[in-house]
C-alpha positions in Angstrom: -255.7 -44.2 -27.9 -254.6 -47.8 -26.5 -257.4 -50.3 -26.6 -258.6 -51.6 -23.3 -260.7 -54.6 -22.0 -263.2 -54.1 -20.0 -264.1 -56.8 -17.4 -267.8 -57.2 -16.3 -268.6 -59.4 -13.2 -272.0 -58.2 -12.0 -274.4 -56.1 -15.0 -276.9 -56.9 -17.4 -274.3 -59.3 -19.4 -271.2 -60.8 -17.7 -267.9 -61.1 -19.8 -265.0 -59.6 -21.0 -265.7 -56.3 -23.8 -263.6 -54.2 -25.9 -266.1 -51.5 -26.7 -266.8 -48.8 -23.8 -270.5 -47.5 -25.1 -271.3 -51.1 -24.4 -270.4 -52.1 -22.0 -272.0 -48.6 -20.5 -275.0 -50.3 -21.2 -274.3 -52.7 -19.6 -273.4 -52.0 -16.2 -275.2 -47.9 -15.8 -278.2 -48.3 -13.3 -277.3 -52.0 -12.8 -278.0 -52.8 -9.3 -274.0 -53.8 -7.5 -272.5 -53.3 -11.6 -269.1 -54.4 -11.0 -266.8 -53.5 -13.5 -263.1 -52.4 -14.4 -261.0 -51.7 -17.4 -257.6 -53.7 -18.3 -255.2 -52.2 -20.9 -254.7 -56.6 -22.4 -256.6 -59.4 -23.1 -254.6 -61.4 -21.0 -254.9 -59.5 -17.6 -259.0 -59.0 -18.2 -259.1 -63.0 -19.0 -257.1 -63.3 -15.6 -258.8 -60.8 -13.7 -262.2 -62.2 -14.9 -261.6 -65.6 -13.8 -260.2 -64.6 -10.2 -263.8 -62.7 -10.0 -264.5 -59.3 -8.6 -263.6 -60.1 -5.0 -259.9 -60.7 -6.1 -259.3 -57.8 -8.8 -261.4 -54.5 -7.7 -258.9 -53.1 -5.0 -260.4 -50.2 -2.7 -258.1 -48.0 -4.6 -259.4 -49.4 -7.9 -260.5 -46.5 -10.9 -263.9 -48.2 -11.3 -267.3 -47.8 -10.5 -269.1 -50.2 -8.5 -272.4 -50.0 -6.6 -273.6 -51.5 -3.5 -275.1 -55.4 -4.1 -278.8 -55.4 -3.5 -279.7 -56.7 0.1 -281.1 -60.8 -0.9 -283.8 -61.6 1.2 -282.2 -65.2 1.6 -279.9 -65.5 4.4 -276.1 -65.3 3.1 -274.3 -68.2 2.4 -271.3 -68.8 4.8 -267.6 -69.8 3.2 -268.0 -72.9 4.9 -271.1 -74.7 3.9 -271.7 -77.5 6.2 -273.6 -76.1 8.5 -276.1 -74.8 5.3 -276.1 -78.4 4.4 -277.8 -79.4 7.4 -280.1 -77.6 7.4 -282.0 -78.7 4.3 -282.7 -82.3 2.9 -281.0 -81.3 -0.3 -278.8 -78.5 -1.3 -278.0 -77.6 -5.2 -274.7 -75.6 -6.5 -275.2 -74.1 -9.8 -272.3 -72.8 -12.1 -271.6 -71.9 -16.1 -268.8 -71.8 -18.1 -267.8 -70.2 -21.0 -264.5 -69.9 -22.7 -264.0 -67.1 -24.0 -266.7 -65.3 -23.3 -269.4 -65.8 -26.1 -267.8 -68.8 -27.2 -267.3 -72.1 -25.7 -269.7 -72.9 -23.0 -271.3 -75.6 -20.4 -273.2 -76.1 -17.4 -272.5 -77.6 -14.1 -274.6 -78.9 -10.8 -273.4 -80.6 -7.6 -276.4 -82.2 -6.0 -276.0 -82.6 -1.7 -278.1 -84.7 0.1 -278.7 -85.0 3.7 -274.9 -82.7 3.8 -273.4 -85.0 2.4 -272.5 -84.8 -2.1 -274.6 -87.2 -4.0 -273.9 -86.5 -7.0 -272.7 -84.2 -9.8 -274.0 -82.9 -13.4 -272.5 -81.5 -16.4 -273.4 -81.0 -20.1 -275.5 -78.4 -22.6 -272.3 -77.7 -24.1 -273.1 -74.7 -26.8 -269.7 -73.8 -29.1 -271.4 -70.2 -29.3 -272.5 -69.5 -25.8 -272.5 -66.8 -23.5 -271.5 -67.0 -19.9 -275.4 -65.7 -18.7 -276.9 -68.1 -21.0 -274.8 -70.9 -19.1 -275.6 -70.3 -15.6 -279.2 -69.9 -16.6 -279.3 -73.6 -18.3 -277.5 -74.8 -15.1 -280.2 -72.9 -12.5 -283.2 -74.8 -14.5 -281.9 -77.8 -14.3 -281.4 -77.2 -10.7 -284.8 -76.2 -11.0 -285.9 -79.0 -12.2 -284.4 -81.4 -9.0 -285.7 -79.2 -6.7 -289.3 -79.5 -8.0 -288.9 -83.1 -8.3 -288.0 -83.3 -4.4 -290.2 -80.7 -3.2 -292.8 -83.2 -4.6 -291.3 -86.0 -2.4 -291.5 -83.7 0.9 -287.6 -82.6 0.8 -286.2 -79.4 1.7 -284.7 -77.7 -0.7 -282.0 -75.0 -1.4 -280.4 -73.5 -4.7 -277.2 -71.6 -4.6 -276.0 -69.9 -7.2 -272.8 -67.8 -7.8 -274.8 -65.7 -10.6 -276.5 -62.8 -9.7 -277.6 -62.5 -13.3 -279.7 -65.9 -13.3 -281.4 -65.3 -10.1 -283.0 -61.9 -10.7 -283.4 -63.2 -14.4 -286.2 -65.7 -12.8 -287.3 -64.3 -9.3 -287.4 -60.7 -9.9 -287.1 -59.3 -13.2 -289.1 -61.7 -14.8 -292.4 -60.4 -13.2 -292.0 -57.1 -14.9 -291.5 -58.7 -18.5 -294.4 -60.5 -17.9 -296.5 -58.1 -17.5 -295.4 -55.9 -20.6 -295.9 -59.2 -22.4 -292.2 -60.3 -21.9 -291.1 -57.0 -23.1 -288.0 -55.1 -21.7 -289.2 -51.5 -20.4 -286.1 -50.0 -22.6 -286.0 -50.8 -27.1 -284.7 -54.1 -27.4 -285.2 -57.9 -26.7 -284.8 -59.9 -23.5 -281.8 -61.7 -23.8 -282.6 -65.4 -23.1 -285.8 -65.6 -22.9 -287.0 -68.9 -23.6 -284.9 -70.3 -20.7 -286.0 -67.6 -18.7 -290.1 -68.3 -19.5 -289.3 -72.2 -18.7 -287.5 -71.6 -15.6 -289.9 -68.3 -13.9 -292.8 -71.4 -15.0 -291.1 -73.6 -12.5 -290.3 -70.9 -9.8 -293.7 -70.3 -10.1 -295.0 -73.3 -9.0 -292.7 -74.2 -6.1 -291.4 -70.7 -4.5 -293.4 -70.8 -1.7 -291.1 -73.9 -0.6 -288.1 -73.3 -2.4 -284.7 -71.4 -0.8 -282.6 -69.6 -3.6 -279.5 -67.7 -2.7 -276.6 -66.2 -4.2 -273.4 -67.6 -3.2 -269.9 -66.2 -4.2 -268.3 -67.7 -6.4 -264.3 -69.2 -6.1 -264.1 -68.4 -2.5 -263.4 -71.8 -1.2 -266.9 -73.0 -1.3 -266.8 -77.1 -2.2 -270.1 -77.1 -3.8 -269.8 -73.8 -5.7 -266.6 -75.4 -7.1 -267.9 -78.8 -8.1 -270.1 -77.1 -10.3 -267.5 -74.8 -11.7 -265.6 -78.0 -13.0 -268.4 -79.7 -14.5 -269.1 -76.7 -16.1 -265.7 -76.6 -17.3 -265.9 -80.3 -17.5 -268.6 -80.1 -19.8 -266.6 -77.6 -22.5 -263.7 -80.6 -22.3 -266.2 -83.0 -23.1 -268.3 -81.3 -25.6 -271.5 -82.7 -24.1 -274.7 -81.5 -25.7 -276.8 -83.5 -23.5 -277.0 -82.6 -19.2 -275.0 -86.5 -18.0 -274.5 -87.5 -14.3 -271.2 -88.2 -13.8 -270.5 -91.8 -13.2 -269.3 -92.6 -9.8 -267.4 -93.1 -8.0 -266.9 -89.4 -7.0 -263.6 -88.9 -5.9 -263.7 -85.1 -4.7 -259.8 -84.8 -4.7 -259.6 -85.5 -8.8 -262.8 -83.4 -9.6 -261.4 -80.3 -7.5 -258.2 -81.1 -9.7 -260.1 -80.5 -13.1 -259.4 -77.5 -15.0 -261.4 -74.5 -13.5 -263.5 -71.8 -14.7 
């Protein structure tokens, strides 16, 4: 039998696999699992990176699910109008190349609708795509509770599905079982995922957190792809501002993820 790649956008691990009965586990009674099998490397590494939107045709042999209703408003392709609407506005995004292996995080900070500034670093040589976009949402986590304090208004938008019910959902059942999965087995994660549901914690009633798609055209969404990106290249242990002046056309010109 031909070995096949299987591609996982949405599931309890994102990535690319090469063993079914995992990823199985991965995607079965996942809330909008999105998932399909490639017969190379090289068309599951392309079809990953193009996302699910791009590569699951209505026609396609896979299973997928319906994606959970958010109780956040969606966020629109263009995002101006999001922009306005809050003081500051934070797009989260990870990288990781392949996937474990190489990986970074990436934040583009708007204020006032306009973009202020942009972070990139935690670069980890034996990463994991999940483990990525959870470093990036704390640190987002981290501005946000640092302006809530000042009076702003504050949105998160992330293109990981993963991260958010990581720390806004999930989170309160493994709590309670004494951070304990219901199933055998340990939470992937976790001590990112304790530091950032302590932050939630304290500012949710104030805080706005949505899930945003990812490479559809959104400028924010794909600032932070290439710093996440950015921060592989770089091999940046440490989460830097990049130094300004930020000239949009040469960052949208980096390599993407």
């Amino acid at each position: 039998m031909a070995k096949k790649f299987y591609v996982v956008w949405q599931g309890r691990e994102t990535g690319i696999f090469t063993n079914w009965d995992q990823t199985k586990k991965l995607v079965d009674k996942f809330p909008g699992a999105r998932y399909k099998s490639f017969p190379s490397r090289a068309e599951a590494e392309a079809a990953f990176g193009k996302g699910a939107a791009s590569s699951l045709s209505s026609n396609a042999s896979t299973k997928t699910t319906s994606a959970p209703k958010l109780s956040e408003r969606p966020v629109k392709a263009n995002a101006t109008e999001q922009n306005q609407r809050y003081d500051v506005e934070i797009y989260t995004d990870g990288g990781c190349e392949p996937n474990p292996g190489e990986a970074g995080s990436g934040i583009a900070v708007y204020r006032n609708g306009e973009l202020s500034e942009l972070w990139y670093g935690l670069y980890n040589p034996s990463g994991t795509n999940n483990t990525a976009e959870l470093n990036a949402l704390y640190q987002a986590l981290l501005i946000a509770q640092d302006n809530l304090q000042k009076g702003k208004s504050v949105h998160i938008l992330s293109d990981s599905q993963y991260s958010i019910n990581c720390i806004t959902n999930w989170a309160y059942g493994w709590k309670q079982k004494g951070w304990k999965r219901k199933t055998a087995g340990d939470i992937k994660n976790l001590e990112i995922i304790q530091l950032s549901h302590a932050i939630y914690e304290e500012i949710k009633e104030k805080l706005h957190i949505t899930h945003v798609a990812a490479h559809v055209g959104i400028e924010g969404n794909e600032l932070a792809d290439r710093m996440s990106i950015y921060a592989i290249d770089q091999r940046n242990i440490n989460f830097c501002r990049y130094p300004e002046p930020i000239e949009l056309a040469s960052i949208l010109s980096l390599r993407a993820g």
